[in-house]
VEXVOFI-709303 format. One record per atom (N, C-alpha, C): x, y, z; residue in one letter. Coordinates in steps of 0.2 Angstrom, whole numbers, plus 5000, padded with zeros to 4 digits. Example, Ala and Ser with C-alpha at 12.3 -4.5 7.8 and 13.67 -1.06 7.14 Angstrom:
% VEXVOFI-709303
506649725039A/506249785039A/506649845039A/506449895035S/506849955036S/506450005039S/
***
This chain:
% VEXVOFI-709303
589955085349X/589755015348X/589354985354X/588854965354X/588454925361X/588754855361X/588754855367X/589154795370X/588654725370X/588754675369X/588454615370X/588354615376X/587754585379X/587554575387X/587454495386X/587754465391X/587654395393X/587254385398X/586454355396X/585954355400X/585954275403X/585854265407X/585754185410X/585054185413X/584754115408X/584054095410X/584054035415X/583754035420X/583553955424X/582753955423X/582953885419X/582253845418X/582153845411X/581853765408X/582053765402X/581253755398X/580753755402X/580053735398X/580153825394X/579453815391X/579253865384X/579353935388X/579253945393X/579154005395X/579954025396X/580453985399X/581253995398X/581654005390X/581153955387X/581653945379X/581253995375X/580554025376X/580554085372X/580754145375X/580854135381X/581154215381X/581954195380X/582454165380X/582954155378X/582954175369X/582354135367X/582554155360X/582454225361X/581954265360X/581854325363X/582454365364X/582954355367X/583354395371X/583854395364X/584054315362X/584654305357X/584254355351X/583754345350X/583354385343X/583554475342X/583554495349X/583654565351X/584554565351X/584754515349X/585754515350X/586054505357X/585754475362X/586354465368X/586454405368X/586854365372X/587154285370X/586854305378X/586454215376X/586454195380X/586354095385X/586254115390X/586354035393X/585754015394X/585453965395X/584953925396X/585153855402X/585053885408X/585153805412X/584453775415X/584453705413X/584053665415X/584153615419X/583753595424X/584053555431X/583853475428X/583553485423X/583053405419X/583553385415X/583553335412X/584153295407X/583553325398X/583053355398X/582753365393X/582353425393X/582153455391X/581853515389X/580953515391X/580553555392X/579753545393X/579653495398X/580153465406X/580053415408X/579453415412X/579253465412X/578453475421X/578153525414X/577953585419X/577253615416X/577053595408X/577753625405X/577553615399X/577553555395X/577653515397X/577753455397X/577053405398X/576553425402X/576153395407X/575453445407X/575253465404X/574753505401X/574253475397X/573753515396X/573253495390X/573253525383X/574053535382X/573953585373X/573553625371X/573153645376X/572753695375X/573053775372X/572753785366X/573053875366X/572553915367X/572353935373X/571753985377X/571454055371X/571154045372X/570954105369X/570854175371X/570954175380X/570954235384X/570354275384X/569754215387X/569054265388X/568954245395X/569354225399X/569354215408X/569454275412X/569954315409X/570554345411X/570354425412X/570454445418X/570054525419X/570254565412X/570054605411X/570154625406X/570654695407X/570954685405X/571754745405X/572354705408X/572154645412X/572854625417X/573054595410X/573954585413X/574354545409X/574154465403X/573754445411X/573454355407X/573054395402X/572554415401X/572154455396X/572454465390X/572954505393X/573154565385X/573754495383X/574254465386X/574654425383X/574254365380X/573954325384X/573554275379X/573054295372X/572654355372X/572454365366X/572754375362X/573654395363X/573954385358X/574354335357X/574554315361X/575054225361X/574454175359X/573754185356X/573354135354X/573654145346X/573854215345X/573854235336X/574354195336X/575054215341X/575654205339X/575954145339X/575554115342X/575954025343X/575553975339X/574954005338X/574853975331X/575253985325X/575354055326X/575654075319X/576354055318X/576654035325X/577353985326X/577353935325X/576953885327X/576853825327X/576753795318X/576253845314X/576153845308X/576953865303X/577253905306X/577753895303X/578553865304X/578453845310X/578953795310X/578653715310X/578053705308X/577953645306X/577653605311X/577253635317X/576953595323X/576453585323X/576253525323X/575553495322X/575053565327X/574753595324X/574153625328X/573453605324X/572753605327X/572153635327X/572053675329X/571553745325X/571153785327X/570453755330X/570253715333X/569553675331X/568953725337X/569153745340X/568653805344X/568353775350X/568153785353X/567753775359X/567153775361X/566653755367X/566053775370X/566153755376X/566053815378X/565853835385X/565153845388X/564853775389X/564153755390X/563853785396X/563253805397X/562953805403X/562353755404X/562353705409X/561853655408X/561553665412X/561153695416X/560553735420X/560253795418X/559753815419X/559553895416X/559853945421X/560053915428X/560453955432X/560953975430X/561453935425X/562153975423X/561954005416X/561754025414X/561554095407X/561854135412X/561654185417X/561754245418X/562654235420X/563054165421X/563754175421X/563954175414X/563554145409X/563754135401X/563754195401X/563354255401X/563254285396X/563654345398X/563954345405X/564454385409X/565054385405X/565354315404X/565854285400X/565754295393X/565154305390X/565154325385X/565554395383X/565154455387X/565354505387X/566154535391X/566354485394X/566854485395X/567454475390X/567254425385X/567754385381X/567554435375X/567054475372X/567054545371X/567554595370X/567554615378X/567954655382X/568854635379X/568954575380X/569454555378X/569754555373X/569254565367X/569354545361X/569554505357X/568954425362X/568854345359X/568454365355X/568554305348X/567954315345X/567554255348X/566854255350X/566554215355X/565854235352X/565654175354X/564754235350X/564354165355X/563754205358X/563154155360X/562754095356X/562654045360X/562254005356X/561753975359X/561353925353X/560753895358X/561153795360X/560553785362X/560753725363X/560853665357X/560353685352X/560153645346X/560653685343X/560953725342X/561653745340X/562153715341X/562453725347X/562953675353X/562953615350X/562353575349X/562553505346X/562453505340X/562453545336X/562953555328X/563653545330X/563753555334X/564753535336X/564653505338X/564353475344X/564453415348X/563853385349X/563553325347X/563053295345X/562853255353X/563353255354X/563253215362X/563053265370X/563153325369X/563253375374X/562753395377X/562453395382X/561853425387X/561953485389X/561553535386X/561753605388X/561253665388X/560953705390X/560253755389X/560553815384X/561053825385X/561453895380X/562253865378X/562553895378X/563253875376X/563553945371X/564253965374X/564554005369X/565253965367X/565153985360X/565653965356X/566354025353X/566853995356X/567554015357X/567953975348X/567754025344X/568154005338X/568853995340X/569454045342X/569954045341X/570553985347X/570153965352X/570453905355X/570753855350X/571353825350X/571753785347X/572053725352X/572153675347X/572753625351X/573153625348X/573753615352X/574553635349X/574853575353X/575453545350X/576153505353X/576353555355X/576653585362X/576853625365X/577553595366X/577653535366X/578453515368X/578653495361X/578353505355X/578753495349X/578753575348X/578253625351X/578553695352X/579053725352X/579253685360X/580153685365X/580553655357X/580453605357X/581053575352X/581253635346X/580553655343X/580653705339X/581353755341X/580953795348X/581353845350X/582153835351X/582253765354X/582953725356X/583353745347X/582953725341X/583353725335X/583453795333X/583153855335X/583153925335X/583653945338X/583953905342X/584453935348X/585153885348X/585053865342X/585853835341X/586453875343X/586453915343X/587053965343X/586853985351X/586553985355X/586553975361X/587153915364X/586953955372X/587353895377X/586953875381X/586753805376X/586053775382X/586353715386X/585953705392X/586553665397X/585953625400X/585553555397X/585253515401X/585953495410X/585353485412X/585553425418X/586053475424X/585653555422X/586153575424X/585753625430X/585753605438X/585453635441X/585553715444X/585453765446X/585753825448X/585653805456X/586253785458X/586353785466X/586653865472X/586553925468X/586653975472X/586954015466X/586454085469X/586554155465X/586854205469X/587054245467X/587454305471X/587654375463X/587554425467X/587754475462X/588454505464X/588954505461X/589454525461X/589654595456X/590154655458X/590454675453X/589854705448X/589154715449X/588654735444X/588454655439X/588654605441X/588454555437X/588254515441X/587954445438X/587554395441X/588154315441X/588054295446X/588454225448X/588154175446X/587854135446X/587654075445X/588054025446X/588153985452X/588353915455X/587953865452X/588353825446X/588153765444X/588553695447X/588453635446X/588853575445X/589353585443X/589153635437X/589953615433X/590353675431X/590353715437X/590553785438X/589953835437X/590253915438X/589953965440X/589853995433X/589254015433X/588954045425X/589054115427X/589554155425X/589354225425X/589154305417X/588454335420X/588154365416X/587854405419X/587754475412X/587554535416X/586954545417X/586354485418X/585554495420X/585654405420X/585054385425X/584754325426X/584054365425X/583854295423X/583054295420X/582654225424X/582354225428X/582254195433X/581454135428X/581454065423X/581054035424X/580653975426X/580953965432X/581053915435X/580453865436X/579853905437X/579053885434X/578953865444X/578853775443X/578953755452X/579353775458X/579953805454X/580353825459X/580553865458X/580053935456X/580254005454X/580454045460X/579854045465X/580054075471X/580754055474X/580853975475X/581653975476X/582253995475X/582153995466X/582654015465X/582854115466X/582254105466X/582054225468X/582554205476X/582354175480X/582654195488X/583354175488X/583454115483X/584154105482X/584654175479X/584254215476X/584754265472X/584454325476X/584254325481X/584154375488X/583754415487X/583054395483X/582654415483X/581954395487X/581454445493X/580954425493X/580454415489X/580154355488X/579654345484X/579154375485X/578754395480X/578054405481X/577454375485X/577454315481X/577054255483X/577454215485X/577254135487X/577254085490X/577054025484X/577453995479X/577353945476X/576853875478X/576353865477X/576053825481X/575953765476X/576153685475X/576053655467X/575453595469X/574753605465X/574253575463X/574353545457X/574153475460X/574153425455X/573353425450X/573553435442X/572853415440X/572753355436X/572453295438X/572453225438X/571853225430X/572053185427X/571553175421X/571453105419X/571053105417X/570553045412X/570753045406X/570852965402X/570452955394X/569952925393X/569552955390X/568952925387X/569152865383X/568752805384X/568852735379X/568652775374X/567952805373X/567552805367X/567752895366X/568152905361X/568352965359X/567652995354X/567352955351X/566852985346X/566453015352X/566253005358X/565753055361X/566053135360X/566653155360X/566953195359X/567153225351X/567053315351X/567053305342X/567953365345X/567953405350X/568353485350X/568353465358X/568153545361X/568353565368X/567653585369X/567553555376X/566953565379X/567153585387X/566853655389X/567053655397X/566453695399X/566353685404X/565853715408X/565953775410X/565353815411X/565453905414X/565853885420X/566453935419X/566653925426X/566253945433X/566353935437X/566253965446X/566454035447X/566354095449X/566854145450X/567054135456X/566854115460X/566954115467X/567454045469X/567554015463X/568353935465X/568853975458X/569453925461X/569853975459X/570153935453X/569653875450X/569953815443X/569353835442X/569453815434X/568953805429X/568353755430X/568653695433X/568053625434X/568353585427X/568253535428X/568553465424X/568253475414X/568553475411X/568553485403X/568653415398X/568353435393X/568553375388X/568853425383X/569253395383X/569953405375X/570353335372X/569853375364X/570053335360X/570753335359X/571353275357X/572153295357X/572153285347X/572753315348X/572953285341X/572953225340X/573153185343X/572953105342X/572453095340X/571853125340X/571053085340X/570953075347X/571453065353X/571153025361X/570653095362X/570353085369X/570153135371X/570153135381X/570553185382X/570653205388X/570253225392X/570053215398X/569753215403X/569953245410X/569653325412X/570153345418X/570253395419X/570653445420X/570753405426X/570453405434X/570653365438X/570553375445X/570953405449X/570753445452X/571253495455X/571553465465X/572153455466X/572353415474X/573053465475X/573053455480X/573653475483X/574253445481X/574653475478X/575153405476X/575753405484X/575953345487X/576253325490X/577053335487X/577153355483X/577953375481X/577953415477X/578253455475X/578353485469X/578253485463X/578553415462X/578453385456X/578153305458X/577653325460X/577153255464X/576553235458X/576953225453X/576453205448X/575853135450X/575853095456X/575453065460X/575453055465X/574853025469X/574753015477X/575353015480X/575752955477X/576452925483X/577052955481X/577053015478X/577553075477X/577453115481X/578053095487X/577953125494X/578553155496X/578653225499X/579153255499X/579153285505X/579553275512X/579353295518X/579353365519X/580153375515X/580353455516X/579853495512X/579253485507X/579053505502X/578253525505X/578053485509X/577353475515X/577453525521X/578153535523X/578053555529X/578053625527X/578553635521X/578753715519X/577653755517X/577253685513X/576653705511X/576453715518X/576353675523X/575953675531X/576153765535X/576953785534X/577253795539X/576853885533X/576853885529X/576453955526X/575853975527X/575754025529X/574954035531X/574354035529X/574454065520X/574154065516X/573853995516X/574053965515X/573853875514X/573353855520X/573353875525X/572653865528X/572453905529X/572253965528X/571754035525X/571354005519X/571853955514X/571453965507X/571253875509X/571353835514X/570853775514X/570153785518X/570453835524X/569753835528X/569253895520X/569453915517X/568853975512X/568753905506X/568853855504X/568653815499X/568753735504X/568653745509X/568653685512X/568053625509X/567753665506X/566853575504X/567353575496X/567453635494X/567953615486X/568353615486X/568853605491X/569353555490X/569453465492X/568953465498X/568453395499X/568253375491X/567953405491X/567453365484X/568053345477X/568653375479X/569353375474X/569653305474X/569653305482X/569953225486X/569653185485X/568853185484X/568553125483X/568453085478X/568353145473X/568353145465X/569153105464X/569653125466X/570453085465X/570353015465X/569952985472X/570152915472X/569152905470X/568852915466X/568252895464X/568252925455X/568452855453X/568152885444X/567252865444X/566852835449X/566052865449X/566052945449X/566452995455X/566353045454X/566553075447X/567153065447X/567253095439X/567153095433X/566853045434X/566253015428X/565753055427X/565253065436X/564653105437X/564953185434X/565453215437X/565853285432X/565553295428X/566053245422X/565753245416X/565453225413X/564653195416X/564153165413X/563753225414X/563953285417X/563553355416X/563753405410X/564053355407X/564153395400X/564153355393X/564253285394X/564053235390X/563753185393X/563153175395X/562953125398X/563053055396X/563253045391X/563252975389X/564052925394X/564252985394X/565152955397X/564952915404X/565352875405X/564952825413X/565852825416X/565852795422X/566352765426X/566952725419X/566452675418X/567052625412X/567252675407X/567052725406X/567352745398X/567952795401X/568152785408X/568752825407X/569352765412X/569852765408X/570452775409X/571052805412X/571552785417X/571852845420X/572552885415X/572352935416X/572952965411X/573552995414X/574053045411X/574453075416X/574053135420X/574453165424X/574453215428X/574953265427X/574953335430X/575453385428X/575153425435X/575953455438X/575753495442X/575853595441X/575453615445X/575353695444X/575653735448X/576053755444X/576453825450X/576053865452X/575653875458X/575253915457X/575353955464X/575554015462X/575854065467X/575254085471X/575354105477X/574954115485X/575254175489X/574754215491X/574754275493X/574654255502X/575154285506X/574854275515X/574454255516X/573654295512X/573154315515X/572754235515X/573154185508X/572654125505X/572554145498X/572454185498X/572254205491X/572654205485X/572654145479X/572854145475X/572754195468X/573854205468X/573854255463X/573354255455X/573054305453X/572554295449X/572854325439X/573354365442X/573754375437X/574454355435X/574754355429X/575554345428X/575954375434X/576354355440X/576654405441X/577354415441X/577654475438X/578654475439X/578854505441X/579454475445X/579654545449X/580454565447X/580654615449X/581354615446X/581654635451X/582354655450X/582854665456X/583454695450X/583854735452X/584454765448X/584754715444X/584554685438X/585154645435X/584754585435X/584154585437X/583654515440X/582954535436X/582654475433X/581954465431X/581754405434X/581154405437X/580754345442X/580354335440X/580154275435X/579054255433X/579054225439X/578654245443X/578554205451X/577854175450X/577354175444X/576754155444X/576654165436X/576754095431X/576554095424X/576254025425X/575754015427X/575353945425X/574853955418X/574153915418X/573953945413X/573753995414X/573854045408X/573854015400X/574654025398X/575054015404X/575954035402X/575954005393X/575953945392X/576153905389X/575753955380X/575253965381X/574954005377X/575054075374X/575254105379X/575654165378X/576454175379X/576754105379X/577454125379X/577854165376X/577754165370X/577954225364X/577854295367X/577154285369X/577254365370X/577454395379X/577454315381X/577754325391X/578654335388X/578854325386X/579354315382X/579754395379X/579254425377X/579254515373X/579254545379X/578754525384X/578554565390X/579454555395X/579654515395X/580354495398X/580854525397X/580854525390X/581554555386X/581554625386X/581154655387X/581054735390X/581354755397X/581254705400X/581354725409X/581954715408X/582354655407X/583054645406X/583554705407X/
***
């Protein structure tokens, strides 16, 4: 007879609660601690609903192969446990004749991937979007907006029969006796594998349970806009990306509400969980200053992380952004919205990680790096987890 294994998860957003359900699906009991009094309280929580379609992503890495399929599955989730989703699809415009030859890279890339994507014109492109300045544009059918934290609740009500523990932080890991320790508040959580999803404070928790990390969690803040006038918007509009910066450049997404989101801007967040300017955390700046990578990667984007900071305290700049993809948008028609910060993991060298990365240890699994499209391919970060276990 196989023996039940009692796995304990830290951290409770979509990447924590689907692999949780994941684990309990497969028959182990298990825990779920969260240091937040609610569930999706940061990444997932503080995103743009977006479900990726996975035409960015090298083709073979992890982001690739999991988001092509966590686009199938979480829509196919969200539809059957009753969460509001759209499929409404995307353009990804090119507004000078200089970027075609990055369109049609990405084309064949999102190919490679096995997006459905196909080329367009520009009298095309504003068949979707009437308002949009662009000389070519490809259209990403399978891109959706999803309630990601009516997702979480979903997977909360899949996991009744769990032992889920809001408010409940992990103060110290240790393995004992071929099992894992977990020091809570409210006593010591013991089980025969931790599952590391801590997302902001993944690396910590890895060093906490005597692991060295890979990377270096480094959390950027991405700041957004509302549009007053949502009719300029019909779906999702975003520019070719840059291959040589390491964000996408500022988007419009339409939300299930009708609003439309503007964003984001990418800054250095000053805490962790520094969801604005005066979210300041000493221990949190010096731990950023005192790593190496962090000035390797400002002197190599030093003018694009300037033009980040300016944009922050200038909605003329952010205005100007987005007025190369709908020109109609001006200063007034945006409004400030929330923010969300990005775990986004850092290599020595400056070089941020570009794929999912996990690491294990005997009786240990570490997501040390699920920013986007984590939230897109949870379901299947999730399959990829419960194997290692």
């Amino acid at each position: 007879m196989t023996r039940v294994r009692r796995i304990v998860v830290i951290g409770g957003g979509i990447v924590g609660l689907a692999t949780a359900r994941e684990l309990a699906r497969r028959g182990d009991e298990v825990v779920v601690l969260e240091k937040e009094p609610r569930w999706a309280a940061h990444q997932t929580g503080h995103n743009s609903n977006v479900v990726h379609a996975g035409l960015y992503y090298k083709p073979g890495s992890l982001k690739a192969r999991l988001s092509v399929a966590g686009n199938r599955s979480m829509v196919a989730y969200a539809r059957a446990q009753g969460v509001p989703v759209d499929v409404c699809g995307k353009l990804v415009v090119a507004t000078t004749s200089r970027e075609i030859p990055r369109l049609h890279a990405l084309a064949a890339r999102a190919a490679e991937n096995g997006v459905p994507a196909r080329l367009i014109t520009a009298e095309e492109a504003r068949e979707h979007e009437p308002e949009v300045a662009c000389v070519a544009a490809l259209r990403v059918e399978s891109t959706a907006v999803v309630d990601f934290p009516a997702v979480c609740a979903a997977l909360v009500r899949e996991l009744s029969g769990a032992d889920l523990r809001l408010s409940t932080p992990a103060l110290a890991v240790r393995g004992r006796g071929g099992k894992v320790e977990v020091a809570t508040p409210g006593g010591v959580v013991r089980a025969d594998a931790l599952v590391n999803c801590a997302g902001l404070h993944s690396d910590r928790v890895a060093r906490m349970a005597g692991l060295t990390p890979a990377a270096r969690i480094v959390p950027f803040r991405g700041e957004y806009y509302e549009l007053r006038r949502p009719d300029l918007v019909r779906g999702l509009i975003y520019p070719v990306p840059d291959p040589t910066l390491p964000f996408l450049g500022v988007h419009l997404t339409r939300m299930l509400d009708g609003s439309v989101h503007a964003g984001p801007n990418a800054v250095l967040a000053l805490r962790r969980e520094g969801y604005r300017w005066r979210d300041f955390s000493a221990s949190d700046v010096a731990e950023v200053l005192r790593f190496p990578g962090t000035w390797r990667l400002a002197r190599r984007y030093a003018r694009t992380g300037l033009e980040e900071v300016l944009r922050s305290f200038s909605r003329e700049r952010f205005a100007a952004s987005l007025a190369r993809l709908v020109p109609a948008v001006t200063s007034s028609d945006l409004v400030r919205a929330g923010a969300g910060v990005r775990a986004q993991a850092m290599l020595p060298d400056g070089s941020l990680v570009d794929d999912f990365l996990i690491q294990t240890a005997p009786g240990q699994v570490h997501v040390l790096n699920a920013p986007s499209p984590a939230a897109t391919s949870a379901l299947e970060i999730a399959r990829h987890i419960a194997t290692q276990v």
